[in-house]
C-alpha positions in Angstrom: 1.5 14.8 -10.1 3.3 15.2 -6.5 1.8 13.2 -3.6 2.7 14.0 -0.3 1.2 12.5 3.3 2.0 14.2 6.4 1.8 12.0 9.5 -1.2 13.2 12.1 -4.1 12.1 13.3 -5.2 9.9 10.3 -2.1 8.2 9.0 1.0 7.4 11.1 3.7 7.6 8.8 4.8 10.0 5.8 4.4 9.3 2.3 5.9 10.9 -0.7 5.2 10.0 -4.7 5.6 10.9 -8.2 3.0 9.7 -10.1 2.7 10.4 -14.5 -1.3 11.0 -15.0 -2.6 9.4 -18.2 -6.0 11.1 -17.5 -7.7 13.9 -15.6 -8.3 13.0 -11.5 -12.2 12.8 -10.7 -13.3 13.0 -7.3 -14.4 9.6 -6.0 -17.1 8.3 -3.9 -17.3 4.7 -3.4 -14.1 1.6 -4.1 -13.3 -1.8 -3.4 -11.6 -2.3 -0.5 -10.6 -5.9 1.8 -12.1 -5.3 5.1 -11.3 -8.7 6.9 -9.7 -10.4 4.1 -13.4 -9.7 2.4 -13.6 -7.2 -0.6 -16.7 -4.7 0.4 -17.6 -1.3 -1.2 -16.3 1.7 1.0 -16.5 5.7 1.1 -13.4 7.3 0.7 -12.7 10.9 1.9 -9.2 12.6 1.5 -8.2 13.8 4.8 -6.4 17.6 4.9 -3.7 17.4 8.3 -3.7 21.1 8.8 -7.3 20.8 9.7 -7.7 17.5 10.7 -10.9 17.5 8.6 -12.6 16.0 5.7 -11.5 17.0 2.2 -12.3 15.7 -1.7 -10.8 12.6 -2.6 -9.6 11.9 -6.1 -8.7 9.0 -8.9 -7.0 8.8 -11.7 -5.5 5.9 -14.0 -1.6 6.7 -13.7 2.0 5.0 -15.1 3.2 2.8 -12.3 7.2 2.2 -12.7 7.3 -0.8 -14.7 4.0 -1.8 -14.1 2.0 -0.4 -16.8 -1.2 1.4 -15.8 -2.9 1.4 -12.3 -5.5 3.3 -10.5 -4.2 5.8 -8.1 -6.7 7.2 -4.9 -5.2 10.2 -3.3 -6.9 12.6 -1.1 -5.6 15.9 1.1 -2.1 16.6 3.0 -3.5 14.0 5.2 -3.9 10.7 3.1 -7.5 9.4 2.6 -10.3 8.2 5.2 -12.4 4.7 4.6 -15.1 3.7 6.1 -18.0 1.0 5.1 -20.3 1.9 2.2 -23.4 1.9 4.8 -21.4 4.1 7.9 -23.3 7.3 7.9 -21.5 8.6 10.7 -19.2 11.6 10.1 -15.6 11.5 8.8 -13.2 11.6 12.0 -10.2 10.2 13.2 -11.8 9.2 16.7 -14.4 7.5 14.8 -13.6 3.6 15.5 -15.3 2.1 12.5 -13.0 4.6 10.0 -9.1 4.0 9.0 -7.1 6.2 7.4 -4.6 5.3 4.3 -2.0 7.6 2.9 -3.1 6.4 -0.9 -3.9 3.5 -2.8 -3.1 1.6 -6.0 -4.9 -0.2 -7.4 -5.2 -2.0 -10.7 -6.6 -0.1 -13.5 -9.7 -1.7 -14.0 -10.8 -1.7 -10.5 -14.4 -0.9 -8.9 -14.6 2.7 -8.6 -18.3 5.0 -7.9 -17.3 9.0 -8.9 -18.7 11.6 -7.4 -20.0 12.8 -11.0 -22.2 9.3 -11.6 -24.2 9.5 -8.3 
């Protein structure tokens, strides 16, 4: 799998990966995340840079170089989009209370909510 980040509205910097899948992406809803130096749940959305909009975000358990197995979040052409687990305002860059990443690993075991077990 090829991950690629273009720098825009939601990430300020490019990013470019090859990651080995060991299983099947699902689209995630909810991870761990340290807000403050605290862990706290948090949405994730991918972000797509073309539109500067809110796209499917995705996890999978992939080889990291050397160190074994890890859990990979990946969204759009635009990186992924956090925000707290109890922020029901809409995705957007202008949005204060959001941050934008251009992925995340994580280890393998680590909380994750899928889309498929709300």
């Amino acid at each position: 799998m090829f991950i690629e980040v273009e720098n825009g509205n939601n990430v300020d910097k490019n990013f470019s990966m090859v990651y080995r899948e060991v299983e099947t992406p699902r689209e995630v809803y909810c991870i761990k995340y340290s807000v403050a130096g605290e862990e706290k749940p948090v949405q994730v959305s991918g972000w797509d840079a073309a539109s500067d909009r809110p796209c499917p975000a995705f996890a999978c358990r992939v080889e990291e170089s050397g160190d074994g197995v890890a859990l990979l979040i990946y969204g759009g052409s635009g990186g992924i989009r956090l925000k707290e687990l109890e922020d029901e305002s809409e995705w957007s860059c202008q949005t204060p209370n959001q941050w934008g990443e251009t992925h995340l690993v994580y280890p393998k075991d680590a909380f994750v909510v899928f889309q498929d077990e709300l």
